[in-house]
Biopython code that builds the backbone (N, CA, C, O; Angstrom):
import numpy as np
from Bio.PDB.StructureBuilder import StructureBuilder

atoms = [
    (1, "UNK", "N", (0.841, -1.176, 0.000)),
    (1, "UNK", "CA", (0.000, 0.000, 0.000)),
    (1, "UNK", "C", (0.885, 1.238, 0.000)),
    (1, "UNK", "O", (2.014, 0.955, 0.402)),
    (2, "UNK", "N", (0.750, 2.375, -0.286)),
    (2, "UNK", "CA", (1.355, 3.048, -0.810)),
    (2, "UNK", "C", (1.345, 4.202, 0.822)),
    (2, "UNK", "O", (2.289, 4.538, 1.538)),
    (3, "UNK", "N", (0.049, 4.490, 0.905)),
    (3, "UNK", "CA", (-0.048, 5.331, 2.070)),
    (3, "UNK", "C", (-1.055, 4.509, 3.279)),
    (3, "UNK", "O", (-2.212, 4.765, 3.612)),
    (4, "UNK", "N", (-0.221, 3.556, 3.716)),
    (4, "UNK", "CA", (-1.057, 2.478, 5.165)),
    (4, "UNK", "C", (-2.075, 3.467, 6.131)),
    (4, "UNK", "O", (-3.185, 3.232, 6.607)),
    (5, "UNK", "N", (-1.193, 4.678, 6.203)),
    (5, "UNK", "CA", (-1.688, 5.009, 7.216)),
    (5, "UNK", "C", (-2.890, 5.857, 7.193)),
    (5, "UNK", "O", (-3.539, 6.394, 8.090)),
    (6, "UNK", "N", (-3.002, 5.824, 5.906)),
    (6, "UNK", "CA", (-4.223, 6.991, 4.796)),
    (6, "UNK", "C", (-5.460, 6.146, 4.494)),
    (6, "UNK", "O", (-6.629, 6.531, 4.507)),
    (7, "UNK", "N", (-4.982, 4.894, 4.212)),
    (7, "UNK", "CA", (-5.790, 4.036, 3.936)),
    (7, "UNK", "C", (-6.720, 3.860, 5.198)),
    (7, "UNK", "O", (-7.827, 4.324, 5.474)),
    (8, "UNK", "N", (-5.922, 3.082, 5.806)),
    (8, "UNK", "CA", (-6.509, 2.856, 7.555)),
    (8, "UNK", "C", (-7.655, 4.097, 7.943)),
    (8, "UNK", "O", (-8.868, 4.012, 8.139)),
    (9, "UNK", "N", (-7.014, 4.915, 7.958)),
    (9, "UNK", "CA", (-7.576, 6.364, 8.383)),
    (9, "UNK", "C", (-9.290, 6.107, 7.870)),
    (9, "UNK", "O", (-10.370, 6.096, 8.460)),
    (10, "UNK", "N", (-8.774, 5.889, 6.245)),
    (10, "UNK", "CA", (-10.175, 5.813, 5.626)),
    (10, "UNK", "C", (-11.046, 4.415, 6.134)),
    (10, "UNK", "O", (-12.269, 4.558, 6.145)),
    (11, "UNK", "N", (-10.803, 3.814, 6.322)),
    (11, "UNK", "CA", (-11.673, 2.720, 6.586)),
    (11, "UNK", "C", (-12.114, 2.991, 8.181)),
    (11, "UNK", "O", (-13.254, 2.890, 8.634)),
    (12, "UNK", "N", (-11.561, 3.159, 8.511)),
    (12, "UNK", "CA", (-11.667, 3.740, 10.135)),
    (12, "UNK", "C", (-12.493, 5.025, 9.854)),
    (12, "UNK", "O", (-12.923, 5.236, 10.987)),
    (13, "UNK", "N", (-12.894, 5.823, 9.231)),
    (13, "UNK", "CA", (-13.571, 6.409, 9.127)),
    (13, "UNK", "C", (-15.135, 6.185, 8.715)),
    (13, "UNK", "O", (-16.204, 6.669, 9.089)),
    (14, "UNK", "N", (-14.634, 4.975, 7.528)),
    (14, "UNK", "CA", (-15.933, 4.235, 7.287)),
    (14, "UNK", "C", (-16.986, 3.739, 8.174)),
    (14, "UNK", "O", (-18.156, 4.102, 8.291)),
    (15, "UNK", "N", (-16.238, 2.723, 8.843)),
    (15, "UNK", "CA", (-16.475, 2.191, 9.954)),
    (15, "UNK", "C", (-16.948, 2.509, 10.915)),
    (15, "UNK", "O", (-17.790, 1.744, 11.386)),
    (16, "UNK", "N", (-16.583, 3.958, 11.749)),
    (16, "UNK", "CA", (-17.174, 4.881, 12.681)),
    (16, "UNK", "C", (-18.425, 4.954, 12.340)),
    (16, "UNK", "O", (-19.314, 4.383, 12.972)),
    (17, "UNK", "N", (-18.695, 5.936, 10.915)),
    (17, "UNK", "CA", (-19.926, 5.798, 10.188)),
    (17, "UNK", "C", (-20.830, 4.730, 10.740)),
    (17, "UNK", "O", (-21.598, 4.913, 11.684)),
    (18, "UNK", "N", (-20.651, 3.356, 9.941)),
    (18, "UNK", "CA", (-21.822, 2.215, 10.358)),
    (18, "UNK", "C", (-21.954, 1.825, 11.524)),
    (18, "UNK", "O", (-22.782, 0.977, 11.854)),
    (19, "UNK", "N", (-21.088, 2.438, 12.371)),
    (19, "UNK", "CA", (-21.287, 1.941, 13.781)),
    (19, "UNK", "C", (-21.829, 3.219, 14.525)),
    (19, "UNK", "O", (-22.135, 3.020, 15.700)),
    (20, "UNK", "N", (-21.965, 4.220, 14.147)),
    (20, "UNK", "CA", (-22.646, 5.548, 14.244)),
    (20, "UNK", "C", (-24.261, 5.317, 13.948)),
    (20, "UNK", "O", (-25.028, 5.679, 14.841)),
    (21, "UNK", "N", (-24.889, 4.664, 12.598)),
    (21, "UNK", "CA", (-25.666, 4.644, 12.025)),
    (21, "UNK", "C", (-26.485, 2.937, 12.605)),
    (21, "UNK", "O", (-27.618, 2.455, 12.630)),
    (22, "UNK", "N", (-25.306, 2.589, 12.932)),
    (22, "UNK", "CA", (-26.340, 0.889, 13.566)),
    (22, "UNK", "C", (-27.315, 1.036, 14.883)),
    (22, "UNK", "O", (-27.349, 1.696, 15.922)),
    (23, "UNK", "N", (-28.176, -0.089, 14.141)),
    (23, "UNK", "CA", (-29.039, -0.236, 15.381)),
    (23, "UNK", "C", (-28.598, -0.492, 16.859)),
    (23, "UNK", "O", (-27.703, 0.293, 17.174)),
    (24, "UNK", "N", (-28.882, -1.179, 17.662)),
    (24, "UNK", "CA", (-28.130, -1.531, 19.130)),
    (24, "UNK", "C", (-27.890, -3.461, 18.152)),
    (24, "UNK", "O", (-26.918, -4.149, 17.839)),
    (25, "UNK", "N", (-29.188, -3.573, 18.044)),
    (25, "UNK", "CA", (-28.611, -5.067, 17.495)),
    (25, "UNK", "C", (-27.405, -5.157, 16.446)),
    (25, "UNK", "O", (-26.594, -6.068, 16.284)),
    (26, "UNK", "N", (-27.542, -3.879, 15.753)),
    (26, "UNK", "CA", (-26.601, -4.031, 14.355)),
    (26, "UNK", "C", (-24.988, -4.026, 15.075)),
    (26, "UNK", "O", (-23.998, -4.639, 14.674)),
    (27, "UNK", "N", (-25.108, -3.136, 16.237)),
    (27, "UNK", "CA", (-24.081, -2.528, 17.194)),
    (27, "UNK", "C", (-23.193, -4.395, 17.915)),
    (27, "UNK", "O", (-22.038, -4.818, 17.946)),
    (28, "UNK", "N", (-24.395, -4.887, 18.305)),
    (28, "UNK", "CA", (-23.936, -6.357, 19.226)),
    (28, "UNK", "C", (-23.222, -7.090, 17.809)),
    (28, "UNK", "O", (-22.206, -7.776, 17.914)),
    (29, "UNK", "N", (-23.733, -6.903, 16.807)),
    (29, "UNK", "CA", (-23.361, -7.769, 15.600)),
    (29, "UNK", "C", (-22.372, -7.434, 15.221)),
    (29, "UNK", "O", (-22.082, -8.103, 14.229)),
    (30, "UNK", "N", (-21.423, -6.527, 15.528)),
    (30, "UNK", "CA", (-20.677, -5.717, 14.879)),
    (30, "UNK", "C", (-19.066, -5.965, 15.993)),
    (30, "UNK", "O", (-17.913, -6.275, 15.695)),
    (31, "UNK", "N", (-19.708, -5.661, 17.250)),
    (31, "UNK", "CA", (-18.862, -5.896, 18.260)),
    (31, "UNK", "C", (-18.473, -7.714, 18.406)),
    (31, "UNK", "O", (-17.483, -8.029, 19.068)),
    (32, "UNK", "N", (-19.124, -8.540, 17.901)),
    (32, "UNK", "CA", (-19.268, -9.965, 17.838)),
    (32, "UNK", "C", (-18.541, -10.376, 16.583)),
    (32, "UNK", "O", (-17.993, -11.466, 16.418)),
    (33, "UNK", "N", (-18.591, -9.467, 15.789)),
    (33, "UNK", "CA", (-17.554, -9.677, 14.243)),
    (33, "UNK", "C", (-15.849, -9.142, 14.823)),
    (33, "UNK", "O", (-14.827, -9.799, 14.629)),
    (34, "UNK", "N", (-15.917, -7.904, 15.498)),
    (34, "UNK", "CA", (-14.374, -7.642, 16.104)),
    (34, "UNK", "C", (-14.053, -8.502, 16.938)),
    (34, "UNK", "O", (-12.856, -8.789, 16.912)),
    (35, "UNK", "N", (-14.950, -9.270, 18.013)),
    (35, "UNK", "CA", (-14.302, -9.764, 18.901)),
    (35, "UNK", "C", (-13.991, -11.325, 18.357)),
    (35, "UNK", "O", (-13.397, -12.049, 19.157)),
    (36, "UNK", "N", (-14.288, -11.791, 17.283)),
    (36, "UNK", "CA", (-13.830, -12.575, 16.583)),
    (36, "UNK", "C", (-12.874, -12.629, 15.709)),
    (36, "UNK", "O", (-12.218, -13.626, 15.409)),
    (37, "UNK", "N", (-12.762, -11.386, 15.218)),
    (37, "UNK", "CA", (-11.495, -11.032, 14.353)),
    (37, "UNK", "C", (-10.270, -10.798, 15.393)),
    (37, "UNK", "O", (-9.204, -11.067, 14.839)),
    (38, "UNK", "N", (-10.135, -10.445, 16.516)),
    (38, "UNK", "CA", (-9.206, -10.032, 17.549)),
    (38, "UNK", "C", (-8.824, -11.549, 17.912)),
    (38, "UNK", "O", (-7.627, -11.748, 18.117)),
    (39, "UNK", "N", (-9.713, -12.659, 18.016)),
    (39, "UNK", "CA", (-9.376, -13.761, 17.959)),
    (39, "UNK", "C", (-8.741, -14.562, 17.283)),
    (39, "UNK", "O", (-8.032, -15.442, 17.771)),
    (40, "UNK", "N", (-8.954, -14.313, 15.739)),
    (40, "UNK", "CA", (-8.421, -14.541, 14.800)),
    (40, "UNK", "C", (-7.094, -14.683, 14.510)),
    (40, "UNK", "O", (-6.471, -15.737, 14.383)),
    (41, "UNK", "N", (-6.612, -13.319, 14.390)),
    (41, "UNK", "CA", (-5.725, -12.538, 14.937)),
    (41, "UNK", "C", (-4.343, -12.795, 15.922)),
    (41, "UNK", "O", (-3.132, -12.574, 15.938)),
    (42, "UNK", "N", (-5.213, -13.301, 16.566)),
    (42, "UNK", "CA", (-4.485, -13.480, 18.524)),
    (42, "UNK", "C", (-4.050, -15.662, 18.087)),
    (42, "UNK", "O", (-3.268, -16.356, 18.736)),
    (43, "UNK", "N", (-4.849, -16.100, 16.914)),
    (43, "UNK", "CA", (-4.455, -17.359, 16.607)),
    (43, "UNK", "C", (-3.534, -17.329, 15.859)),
    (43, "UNK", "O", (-2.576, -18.049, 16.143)),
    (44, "UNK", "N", (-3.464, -16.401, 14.500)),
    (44, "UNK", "CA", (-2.740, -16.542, 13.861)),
    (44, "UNK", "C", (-1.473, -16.076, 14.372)),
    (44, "UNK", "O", (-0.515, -16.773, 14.038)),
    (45, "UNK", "N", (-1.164, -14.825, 15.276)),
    (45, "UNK", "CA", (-0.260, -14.509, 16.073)),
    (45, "UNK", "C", (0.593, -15.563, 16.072)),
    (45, "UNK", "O", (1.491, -15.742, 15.248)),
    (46, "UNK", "N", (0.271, -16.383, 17.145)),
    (46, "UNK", "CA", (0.647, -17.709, 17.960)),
    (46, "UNK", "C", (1.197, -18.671, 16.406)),
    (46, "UNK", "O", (1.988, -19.591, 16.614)),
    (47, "UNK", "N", (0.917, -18.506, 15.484)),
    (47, "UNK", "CA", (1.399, -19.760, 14.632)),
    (47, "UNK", "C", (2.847, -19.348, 13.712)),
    (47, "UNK", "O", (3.514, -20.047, 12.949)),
    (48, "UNK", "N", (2.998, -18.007, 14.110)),
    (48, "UNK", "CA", (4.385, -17.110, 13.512)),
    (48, "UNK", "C", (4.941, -16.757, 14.668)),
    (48, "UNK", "O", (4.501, -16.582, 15.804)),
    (49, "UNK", "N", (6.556, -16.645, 13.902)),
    (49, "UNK", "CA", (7.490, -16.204, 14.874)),
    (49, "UNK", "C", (7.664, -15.149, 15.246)),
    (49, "UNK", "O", (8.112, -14.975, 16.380)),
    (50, "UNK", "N", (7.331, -13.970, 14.313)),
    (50, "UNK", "CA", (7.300, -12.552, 14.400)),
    (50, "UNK", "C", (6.483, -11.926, 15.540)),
    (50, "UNK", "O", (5.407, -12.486, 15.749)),
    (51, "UNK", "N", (6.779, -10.884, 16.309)),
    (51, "UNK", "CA", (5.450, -10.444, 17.307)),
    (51, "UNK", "C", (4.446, -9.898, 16.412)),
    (51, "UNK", "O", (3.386, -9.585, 16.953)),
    (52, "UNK", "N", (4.556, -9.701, 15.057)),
    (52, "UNK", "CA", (3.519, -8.663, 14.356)),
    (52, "UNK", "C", (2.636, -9.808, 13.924)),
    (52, "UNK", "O", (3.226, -10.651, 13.247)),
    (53, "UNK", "N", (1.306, -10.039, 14.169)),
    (53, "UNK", "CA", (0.505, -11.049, 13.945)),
    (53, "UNK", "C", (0.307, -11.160, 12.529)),
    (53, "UNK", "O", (0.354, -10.223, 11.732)),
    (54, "UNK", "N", (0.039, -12.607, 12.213)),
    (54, "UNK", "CA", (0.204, -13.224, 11.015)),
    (54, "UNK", "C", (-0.811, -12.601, 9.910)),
    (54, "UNK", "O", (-0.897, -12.892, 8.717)),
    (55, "UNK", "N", (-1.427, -11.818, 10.539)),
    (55, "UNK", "CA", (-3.037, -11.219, 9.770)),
    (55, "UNK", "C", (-2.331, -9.718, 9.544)),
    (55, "UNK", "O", (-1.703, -9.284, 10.510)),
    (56, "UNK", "N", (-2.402, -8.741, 8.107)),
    (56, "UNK", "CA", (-2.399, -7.341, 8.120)),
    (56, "UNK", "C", (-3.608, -6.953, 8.094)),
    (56, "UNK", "O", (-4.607, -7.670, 8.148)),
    (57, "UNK", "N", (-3.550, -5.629, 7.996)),
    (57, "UNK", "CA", (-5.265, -4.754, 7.910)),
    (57, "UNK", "C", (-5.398, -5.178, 6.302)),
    (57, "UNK", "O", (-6.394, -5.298, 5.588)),
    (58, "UNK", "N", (-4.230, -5.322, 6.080)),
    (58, "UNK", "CA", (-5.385, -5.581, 4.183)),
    (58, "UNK", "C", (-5.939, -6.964, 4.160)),
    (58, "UNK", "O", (-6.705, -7.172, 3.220)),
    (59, "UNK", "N", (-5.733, -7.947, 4.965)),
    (59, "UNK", "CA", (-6.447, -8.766, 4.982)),
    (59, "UNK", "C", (-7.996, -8.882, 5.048)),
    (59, "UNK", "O", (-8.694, -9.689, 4.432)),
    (60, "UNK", "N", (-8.507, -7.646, 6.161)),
    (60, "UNK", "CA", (-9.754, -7.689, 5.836)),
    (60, "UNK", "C", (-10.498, -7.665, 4.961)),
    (60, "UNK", "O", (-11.573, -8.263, 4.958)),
    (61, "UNK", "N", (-9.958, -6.800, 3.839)),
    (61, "UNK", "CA", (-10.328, -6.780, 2.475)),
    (61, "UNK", "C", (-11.187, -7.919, 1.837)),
    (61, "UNK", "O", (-12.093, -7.789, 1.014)),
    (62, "UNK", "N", (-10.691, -9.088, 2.411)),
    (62, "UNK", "CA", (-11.611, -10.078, 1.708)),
    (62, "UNK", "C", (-12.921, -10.183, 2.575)),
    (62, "UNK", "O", (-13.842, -10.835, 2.084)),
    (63, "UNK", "N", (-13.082, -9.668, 3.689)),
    (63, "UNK", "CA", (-14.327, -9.823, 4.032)),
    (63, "UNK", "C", (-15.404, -8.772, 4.254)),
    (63, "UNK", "O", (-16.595, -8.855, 4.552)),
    (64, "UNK", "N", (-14.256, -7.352, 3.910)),
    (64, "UNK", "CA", (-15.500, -6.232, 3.127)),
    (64, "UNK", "C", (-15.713, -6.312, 1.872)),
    (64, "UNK", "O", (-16.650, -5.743, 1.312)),
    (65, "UNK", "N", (-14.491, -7.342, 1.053)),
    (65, "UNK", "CA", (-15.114, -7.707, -0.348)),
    (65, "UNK", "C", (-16.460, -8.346, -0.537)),
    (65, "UNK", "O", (-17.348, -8.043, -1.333)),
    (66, "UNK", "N", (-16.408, -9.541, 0.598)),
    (66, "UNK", "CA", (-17.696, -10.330, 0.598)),
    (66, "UNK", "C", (-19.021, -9.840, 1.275)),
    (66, "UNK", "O", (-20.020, -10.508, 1.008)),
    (67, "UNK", "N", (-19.175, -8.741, 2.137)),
    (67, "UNK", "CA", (-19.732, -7.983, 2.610)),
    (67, "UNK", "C", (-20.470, -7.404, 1.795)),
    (67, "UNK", "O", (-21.637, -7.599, 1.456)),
    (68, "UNK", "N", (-19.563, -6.532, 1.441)),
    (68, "UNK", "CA", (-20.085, -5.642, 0.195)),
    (68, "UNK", "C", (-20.884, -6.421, -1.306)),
    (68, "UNK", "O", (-21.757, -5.821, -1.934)),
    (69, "UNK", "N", (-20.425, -7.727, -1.666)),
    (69, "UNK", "CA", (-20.949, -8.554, -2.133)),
    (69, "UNK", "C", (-22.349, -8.689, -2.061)),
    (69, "UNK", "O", (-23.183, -8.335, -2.894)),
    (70, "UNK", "N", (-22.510, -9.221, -1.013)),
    (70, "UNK", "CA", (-23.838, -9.385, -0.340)),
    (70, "UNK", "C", (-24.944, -8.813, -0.502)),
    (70, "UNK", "O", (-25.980, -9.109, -1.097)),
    (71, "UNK", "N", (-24.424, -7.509, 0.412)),
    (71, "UNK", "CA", (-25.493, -6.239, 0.091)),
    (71, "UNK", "C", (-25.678, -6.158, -1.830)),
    (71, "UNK", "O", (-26.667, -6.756, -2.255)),
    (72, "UNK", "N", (-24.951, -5.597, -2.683)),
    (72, "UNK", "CA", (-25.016, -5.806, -4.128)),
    (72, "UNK", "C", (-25.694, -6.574, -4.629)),
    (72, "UNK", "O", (-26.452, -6.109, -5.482)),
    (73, "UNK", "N", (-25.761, -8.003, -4.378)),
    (73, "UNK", "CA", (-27.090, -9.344, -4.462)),
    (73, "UNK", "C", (-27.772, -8.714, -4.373)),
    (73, "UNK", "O", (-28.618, -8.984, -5.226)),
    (74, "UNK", "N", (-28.175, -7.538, -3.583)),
    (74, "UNK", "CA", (-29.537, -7.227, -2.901)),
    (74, "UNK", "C", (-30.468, -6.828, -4.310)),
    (74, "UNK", "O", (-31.653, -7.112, -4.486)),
    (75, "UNK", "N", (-29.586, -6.106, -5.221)),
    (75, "UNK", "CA", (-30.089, -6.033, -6.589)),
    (75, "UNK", "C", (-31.146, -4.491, -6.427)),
    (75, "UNK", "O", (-31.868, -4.048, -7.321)),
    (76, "UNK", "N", (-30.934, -3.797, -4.805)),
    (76, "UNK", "CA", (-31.675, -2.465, -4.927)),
    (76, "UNK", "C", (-31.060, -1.046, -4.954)),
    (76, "UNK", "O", (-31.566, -0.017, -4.508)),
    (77, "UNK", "N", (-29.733, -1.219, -5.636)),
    (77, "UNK", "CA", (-28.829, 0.142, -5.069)),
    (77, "UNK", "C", (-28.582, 0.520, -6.525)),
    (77, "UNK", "O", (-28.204, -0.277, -7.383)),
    (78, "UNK", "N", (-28.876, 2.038, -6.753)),
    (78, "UNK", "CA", (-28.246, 2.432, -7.681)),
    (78, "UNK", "C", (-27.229, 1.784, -7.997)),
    (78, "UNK", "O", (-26.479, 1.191, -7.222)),
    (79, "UNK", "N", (-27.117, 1.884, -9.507)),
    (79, "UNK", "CA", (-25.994, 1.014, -10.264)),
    (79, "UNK", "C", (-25.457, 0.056, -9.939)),
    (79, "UNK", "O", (-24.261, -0.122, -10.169)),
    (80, "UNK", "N", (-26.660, -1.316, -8.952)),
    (80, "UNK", "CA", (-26.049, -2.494, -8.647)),
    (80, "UNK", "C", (-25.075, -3.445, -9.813)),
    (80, "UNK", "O", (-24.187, -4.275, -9.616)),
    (81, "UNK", "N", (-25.633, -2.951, -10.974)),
    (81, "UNK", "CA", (-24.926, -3.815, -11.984)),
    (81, "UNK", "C", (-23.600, -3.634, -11.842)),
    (81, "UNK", "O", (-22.650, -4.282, -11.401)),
    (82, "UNK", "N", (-23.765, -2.695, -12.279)),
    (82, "UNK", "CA", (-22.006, -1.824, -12.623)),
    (82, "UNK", "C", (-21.304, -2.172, -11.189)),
    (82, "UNK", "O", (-20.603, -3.151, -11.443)),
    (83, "UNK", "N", (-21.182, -1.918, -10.105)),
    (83, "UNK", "CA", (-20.701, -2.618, -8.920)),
    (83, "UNK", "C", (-21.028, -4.362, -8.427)),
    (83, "UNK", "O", (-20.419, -4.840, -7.469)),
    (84, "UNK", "N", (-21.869, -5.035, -9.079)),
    (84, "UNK", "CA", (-21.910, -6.164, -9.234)),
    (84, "UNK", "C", (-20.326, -6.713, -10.525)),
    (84, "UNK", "O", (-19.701, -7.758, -10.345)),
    (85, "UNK", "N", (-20.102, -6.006, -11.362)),
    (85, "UNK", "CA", (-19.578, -6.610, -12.660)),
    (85, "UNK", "C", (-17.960, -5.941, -11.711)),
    (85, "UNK", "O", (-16.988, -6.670, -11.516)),
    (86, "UNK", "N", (-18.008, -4.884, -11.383)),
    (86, "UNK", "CA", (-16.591, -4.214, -10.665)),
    (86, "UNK", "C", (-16.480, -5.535, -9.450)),
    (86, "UNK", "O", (-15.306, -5.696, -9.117)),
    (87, "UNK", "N", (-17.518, -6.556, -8.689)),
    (87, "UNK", "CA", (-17.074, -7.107, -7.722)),
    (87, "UNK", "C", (-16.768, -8.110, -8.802)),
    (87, "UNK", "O", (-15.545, -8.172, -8.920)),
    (88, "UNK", "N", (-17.298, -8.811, -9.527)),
    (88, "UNK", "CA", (-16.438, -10.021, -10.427)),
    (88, "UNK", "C", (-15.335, -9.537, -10.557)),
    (88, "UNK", "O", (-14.610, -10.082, -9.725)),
    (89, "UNK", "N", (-14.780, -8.809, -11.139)),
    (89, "UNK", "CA", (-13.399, -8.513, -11.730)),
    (89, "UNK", "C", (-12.679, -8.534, -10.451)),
    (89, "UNK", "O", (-11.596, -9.114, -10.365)),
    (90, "UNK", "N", (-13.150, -8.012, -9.578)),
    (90, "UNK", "CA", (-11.934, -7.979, -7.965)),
    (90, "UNK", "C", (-11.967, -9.770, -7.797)),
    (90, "UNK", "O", (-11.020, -10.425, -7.360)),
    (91, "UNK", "N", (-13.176, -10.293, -8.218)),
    (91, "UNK", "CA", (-12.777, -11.874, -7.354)),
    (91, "UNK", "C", (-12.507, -12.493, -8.468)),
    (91, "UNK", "O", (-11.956, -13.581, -8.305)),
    (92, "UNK", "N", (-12.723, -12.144, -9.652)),
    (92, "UNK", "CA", (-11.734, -13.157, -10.531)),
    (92, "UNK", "C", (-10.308, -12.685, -10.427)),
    (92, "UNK", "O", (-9.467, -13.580, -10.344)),
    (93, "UNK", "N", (-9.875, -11.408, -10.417)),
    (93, "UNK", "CA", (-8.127, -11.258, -9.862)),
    (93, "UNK", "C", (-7.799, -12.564, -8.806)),
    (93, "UNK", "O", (-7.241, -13.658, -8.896)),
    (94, "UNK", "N", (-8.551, -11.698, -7.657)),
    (94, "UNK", "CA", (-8.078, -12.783, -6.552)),
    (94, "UNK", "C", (-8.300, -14.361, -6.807)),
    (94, "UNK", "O", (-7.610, -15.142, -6.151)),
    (95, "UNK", "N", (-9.128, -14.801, -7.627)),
    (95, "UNK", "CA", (-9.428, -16.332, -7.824)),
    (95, "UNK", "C", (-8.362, -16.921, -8.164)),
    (95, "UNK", "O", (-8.262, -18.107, -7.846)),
    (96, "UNK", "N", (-7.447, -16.386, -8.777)),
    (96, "UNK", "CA", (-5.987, -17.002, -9.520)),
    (96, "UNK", "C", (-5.121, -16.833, -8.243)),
    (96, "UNK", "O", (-3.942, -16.940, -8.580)),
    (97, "UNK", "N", (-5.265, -16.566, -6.636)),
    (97, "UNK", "CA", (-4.688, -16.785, -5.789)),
    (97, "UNK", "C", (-5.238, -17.676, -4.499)),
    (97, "UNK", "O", (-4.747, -17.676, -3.370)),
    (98, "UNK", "N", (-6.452, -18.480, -4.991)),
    (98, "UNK", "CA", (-7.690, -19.131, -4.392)),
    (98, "UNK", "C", (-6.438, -20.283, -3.224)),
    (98, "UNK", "O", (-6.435, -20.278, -1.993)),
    (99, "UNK", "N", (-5.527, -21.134, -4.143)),
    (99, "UNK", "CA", (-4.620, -22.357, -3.563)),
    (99, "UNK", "C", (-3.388, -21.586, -3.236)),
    (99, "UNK", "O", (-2.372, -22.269, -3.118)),
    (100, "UNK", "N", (-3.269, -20.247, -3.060)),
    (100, "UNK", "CA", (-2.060, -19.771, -2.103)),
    (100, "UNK", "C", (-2.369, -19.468, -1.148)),
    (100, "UNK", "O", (-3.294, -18.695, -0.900)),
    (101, "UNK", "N", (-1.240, -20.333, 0.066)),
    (101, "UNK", "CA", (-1.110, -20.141, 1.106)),
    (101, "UNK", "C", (-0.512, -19.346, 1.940)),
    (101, "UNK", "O", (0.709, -19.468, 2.032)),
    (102, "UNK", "N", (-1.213, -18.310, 2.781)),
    (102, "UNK", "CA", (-0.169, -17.498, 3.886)),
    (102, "UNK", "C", (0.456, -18.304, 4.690)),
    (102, "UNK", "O", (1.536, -17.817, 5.024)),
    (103, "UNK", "N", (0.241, -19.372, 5.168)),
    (103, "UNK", "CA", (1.432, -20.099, 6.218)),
    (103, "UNK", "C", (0.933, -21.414, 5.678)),
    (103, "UNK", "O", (1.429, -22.470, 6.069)),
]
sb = StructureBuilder()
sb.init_structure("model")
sb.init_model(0)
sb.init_chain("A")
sb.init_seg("    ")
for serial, (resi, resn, name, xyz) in enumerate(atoms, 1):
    if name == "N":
        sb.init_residue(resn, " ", resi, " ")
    sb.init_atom(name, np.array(xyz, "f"), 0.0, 1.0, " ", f" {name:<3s}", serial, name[0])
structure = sb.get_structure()
């Protein structure tokens, strides 16, 4: 990434947002997705030698890819197509890295 700390910034900004805008349930659902990812995290840690855990922030990427996915199915958002056909092209890139392994 070119600017980590710009990036971050932005998603962390995102993020504030939907957690600004969630319900209390959307809020428990949300806190139940971090405290699983911190887990995650805290496993993959443990399976590398490095103290910097085995997971980066761009890792999440694949699961606001699939996120964002989701919602798009929904088939009710302005220009679902055009961001439906932009999410193929991101997962056919990544598909040609489907059998590589991080550890």
């Amino acid at each position: 990434m070119s600017d980590e700390a710009c990036h971050l910034s932005e998603a962390l900004i995102f993020t504030a947002n939907v957690v600004a805008q969630a319900s209390p349930k959307e809020r428990a659902t949300i806190y139940s997705a971090y405290d699983e990812g911190n887990q995650l995290i805290a496993e993959l840690a443990s399976e590398v030698t490095s103290p910097r855990p085995g997971i980066k922030a761009i890792a999440c990427a694949g699961w606001m890819l699939a996120a964002i996915s989701a919602r798009v199915d929904e088939q009710d958002l302005r220009n679902w197509g055009e961001l439906k056909a932009a999410i193929d092209g991101v997962v056919k890139v990544l598909g040609r890295y489907r059998d590589t392994r991080l550890h």
